[in-house]
N, CA, C and O atoms as a GROMACS GRO file, in nm:
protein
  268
    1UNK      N    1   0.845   1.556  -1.794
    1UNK     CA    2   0.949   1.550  -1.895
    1UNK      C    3   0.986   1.404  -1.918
    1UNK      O    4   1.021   1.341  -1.819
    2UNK      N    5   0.984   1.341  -2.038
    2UNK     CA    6   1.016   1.208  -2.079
    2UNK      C    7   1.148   1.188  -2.141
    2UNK      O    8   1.138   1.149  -2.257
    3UNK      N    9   1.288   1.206  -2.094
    3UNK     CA   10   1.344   1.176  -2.149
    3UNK      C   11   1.427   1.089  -2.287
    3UNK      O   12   1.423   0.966  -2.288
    4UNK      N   13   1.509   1.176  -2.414
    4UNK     CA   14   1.498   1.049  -2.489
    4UNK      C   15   1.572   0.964  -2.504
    4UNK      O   16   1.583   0.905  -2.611
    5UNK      N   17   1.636   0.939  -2.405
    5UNK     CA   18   1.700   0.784  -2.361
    5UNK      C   19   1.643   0.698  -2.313
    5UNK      O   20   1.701   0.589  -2.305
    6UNK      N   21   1.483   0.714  -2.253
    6UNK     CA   22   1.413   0.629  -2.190
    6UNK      C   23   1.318   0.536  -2.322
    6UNK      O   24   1.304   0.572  -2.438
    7UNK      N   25   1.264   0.411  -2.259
    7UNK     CA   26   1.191   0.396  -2.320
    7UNK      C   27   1.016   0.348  -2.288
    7UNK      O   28   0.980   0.269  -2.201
    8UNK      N   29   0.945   0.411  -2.367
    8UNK     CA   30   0.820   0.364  -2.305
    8UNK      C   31   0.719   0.314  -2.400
    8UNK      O   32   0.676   0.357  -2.507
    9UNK      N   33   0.690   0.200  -2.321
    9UNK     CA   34   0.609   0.141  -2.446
    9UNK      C   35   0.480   0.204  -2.478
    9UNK      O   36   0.426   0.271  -2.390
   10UNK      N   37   0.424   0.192  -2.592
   10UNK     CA   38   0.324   0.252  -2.662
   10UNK      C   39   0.180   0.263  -2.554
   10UNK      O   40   0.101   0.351  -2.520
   11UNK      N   41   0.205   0.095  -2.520
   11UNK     CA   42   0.054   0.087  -2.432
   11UNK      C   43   0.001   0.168  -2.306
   11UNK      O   44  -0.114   0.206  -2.282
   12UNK      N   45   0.132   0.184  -2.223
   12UNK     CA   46   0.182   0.246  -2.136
   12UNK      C   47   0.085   0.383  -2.106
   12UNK      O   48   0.041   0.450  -2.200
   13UNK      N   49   0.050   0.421  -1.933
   13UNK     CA   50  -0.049   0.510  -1.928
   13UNK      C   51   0.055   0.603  -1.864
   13UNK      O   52   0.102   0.560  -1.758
   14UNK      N   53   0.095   0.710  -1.903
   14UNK     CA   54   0.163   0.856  -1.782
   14UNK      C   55   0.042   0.953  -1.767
   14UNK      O   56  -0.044   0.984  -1.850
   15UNK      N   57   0.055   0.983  -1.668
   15UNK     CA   58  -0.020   1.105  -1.599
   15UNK      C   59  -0.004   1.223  -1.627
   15UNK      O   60   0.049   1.248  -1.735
   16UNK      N   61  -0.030   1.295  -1.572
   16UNK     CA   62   0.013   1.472  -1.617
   16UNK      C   63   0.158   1.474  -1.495
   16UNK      O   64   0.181   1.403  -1.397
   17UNK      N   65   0.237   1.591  -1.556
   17UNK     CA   66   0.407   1.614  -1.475
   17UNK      C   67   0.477   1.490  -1.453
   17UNK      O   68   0.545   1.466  -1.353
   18UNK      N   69   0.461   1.429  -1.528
   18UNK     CA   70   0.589   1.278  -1.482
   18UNK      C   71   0.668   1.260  -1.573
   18UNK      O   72   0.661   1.250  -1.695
   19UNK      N   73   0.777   1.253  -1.468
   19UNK     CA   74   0.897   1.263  -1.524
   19UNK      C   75   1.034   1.132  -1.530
   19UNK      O   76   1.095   1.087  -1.433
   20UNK      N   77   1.051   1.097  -1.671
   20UNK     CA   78   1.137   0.957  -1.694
   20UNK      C   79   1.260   1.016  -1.716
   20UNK      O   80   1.302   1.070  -1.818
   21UNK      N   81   1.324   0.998  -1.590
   21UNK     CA   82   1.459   0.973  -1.656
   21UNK      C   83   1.534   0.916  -1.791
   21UNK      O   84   1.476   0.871  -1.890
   22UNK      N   85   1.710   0.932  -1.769
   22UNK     CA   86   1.748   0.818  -1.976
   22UNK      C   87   1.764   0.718  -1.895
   22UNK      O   88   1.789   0.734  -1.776
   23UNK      N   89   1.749   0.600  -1.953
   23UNK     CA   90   1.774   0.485  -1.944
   23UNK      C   91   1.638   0.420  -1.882
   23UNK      O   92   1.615   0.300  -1.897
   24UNK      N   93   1.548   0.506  -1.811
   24UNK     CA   94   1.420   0.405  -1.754
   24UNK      C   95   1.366   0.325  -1.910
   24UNK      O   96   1.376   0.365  -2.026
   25UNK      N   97   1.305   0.195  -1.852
   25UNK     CA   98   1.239   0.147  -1.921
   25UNK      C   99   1.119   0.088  -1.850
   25UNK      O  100   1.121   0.003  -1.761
   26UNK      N  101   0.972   0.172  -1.924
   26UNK     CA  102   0.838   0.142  -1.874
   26UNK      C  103   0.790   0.072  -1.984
   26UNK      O  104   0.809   0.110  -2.100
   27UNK      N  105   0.703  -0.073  -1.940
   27UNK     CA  106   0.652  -0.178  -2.006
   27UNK      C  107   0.515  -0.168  -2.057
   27UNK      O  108   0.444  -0.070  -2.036
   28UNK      N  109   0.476  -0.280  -2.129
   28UNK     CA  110   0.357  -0.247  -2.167
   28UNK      C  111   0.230  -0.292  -2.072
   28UNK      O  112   0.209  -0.404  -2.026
   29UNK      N  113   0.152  -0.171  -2.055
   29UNK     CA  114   0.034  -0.186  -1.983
   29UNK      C  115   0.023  -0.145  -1.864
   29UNK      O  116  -0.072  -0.179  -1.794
   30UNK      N  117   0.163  -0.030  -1.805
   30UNK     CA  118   0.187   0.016  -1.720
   30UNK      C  119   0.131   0.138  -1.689
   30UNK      O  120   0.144   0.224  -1.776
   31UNK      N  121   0.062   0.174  -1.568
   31UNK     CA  122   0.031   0.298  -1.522
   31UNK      C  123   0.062   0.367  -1.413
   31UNK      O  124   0.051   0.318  -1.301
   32UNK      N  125   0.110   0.502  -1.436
   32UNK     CA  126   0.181   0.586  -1.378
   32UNK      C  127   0.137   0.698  -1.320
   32UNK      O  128   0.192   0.794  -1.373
   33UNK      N  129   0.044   0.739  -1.212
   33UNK     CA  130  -0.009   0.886  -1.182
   33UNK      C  131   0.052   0.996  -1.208
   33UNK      O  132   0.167   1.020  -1.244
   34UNK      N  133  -0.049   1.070  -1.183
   34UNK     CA  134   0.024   1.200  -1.208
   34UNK      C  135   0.186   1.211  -1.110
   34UNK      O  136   0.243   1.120  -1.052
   35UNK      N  137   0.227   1.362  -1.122
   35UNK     CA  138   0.340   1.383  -1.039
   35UNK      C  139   0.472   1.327  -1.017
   35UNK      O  140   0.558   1.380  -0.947
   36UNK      N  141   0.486   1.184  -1.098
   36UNK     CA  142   0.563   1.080  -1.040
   36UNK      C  143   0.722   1.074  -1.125
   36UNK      O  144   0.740   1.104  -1.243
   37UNK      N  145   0.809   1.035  -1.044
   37UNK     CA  146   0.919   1.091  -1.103
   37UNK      C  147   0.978   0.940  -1.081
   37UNK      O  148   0.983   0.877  -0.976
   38UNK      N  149   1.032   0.892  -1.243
   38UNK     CA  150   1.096   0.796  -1.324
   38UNK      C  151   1.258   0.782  -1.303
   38UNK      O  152   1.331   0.832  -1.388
   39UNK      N  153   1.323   0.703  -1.168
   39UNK     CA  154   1.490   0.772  -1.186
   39UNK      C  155   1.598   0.688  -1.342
   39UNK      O  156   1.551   0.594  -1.407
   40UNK      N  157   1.688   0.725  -1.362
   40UNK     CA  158   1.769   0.638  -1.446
   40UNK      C  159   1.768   0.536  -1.397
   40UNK      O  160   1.755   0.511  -1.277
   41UNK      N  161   1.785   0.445  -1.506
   41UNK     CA  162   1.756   0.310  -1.499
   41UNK      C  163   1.692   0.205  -1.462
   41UNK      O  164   1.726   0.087  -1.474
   42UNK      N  165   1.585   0.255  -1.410
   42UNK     CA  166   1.493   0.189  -1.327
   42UNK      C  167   1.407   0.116  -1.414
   42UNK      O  168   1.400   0.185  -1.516
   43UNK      N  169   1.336   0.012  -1.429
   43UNK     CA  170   1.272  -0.105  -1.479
   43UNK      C  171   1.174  -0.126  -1.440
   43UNK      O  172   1.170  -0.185  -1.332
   44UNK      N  173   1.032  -0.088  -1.512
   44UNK     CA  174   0.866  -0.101  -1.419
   44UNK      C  175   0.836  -0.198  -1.558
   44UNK      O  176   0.854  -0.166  -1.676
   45UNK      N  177   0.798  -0.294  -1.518
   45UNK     CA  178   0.719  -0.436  -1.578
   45UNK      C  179   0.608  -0.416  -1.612
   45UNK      O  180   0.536  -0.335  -1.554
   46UNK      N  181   0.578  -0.472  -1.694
   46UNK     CA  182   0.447  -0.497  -1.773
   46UNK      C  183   0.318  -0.526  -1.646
   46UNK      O  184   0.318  -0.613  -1.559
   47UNK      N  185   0.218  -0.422  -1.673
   47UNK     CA  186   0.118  -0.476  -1.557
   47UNK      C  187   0.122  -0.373  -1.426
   47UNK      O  188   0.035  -0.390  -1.340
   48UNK      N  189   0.202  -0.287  -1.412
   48UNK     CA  190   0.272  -0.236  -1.318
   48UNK      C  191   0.149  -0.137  -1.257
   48UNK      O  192   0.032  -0.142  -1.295
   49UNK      N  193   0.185  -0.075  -1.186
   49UNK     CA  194   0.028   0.052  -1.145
   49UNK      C  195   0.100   0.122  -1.026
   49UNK      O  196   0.112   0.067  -0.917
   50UNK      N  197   0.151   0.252  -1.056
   50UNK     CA  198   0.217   0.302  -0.953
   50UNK      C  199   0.090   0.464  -0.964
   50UNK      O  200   0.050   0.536  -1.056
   51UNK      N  201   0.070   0.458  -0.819
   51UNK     CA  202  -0.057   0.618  -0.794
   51UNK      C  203   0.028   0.747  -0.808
   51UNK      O  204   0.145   0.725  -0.840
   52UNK      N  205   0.008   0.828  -0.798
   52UNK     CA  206  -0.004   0.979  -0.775
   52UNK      C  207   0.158   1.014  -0.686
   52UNK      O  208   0.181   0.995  -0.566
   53UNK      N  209   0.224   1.051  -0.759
   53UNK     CA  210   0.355   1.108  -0.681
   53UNK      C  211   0.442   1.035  -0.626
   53UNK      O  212   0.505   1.062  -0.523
   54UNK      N  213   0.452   0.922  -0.704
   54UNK     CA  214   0.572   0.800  -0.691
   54UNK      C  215   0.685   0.843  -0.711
   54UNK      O  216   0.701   0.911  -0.812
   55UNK      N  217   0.802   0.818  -0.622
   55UNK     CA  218   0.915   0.824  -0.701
   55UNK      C  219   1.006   0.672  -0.696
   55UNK      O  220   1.030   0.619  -0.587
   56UNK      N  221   1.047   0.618  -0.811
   56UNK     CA  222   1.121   0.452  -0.821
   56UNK      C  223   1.281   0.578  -0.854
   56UNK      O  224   1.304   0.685  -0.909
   57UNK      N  225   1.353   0.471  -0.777
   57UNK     CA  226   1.473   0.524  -0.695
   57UNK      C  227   1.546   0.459  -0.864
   57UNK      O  228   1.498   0.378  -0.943
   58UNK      N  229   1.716   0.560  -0.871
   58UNK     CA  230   1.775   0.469  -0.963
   58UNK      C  231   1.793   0.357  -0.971
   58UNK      O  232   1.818   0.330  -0.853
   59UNK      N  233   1.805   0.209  -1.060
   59UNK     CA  234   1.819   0.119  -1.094
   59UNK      C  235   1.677  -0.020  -1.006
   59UNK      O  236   1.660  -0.141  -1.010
   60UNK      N  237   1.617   0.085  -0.948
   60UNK     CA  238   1.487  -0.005  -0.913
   60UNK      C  239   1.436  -0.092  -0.984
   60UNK      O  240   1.443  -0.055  -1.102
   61UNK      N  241   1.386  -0.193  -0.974
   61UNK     CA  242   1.293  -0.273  -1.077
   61UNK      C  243   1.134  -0.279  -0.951
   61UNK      O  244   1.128  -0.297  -0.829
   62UNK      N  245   1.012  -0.251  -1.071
   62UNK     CA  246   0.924  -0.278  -1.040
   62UNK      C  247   0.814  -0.392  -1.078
   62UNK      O  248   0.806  -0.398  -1.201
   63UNK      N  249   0.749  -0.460  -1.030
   63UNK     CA  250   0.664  -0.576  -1.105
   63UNK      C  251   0.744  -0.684  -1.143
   63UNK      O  252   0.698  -0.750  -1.236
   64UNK      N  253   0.880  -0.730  -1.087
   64UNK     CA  254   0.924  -0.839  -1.089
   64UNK      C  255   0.965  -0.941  -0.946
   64UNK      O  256   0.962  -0.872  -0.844
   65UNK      N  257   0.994  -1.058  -0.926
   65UNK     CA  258   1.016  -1.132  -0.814
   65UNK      C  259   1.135  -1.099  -0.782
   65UNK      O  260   1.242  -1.103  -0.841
   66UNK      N  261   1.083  -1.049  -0.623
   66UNK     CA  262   1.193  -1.012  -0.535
   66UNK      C  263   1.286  -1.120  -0.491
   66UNK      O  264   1.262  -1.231  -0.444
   67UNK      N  265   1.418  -1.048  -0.523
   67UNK     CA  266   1.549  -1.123  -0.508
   67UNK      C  267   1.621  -1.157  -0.372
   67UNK      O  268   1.727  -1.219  -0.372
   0.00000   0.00000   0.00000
């Protein structure tokens, strides 16, 4: 289920059953396995590559320098 508060860019690869929370925003050139569940607000970067049954926690950011 892709929520439509989320946004995902065009280039962007989802898998089969994955599910985006509102407010995620997935970048361009990002890939997502199957199963994998998107929480609110969470932020996956351009370039990103998450496998098979991920879950990014609310307000996560992925593919950027750790703070």
């Amino acid at each position: 289920m892709i929520h439509q508060l989320s946004y995902i860019h065009p280039d962007a690869k989802l898998g089969n059953d994955v599910t985006v929370e509102p407010f995620a925003f997935i970048g361009e050139g990002v890939t997502i396995g199957d199963g994998s569940w998107i929480g609110p607000h969470a932020t996956i970067l351009s370039g990103s590559f998450l496998g098979k049954n991920c879950k990014v926690f609310p307000g996560a950011v992925i593919g950027a320098i750790p703070q």
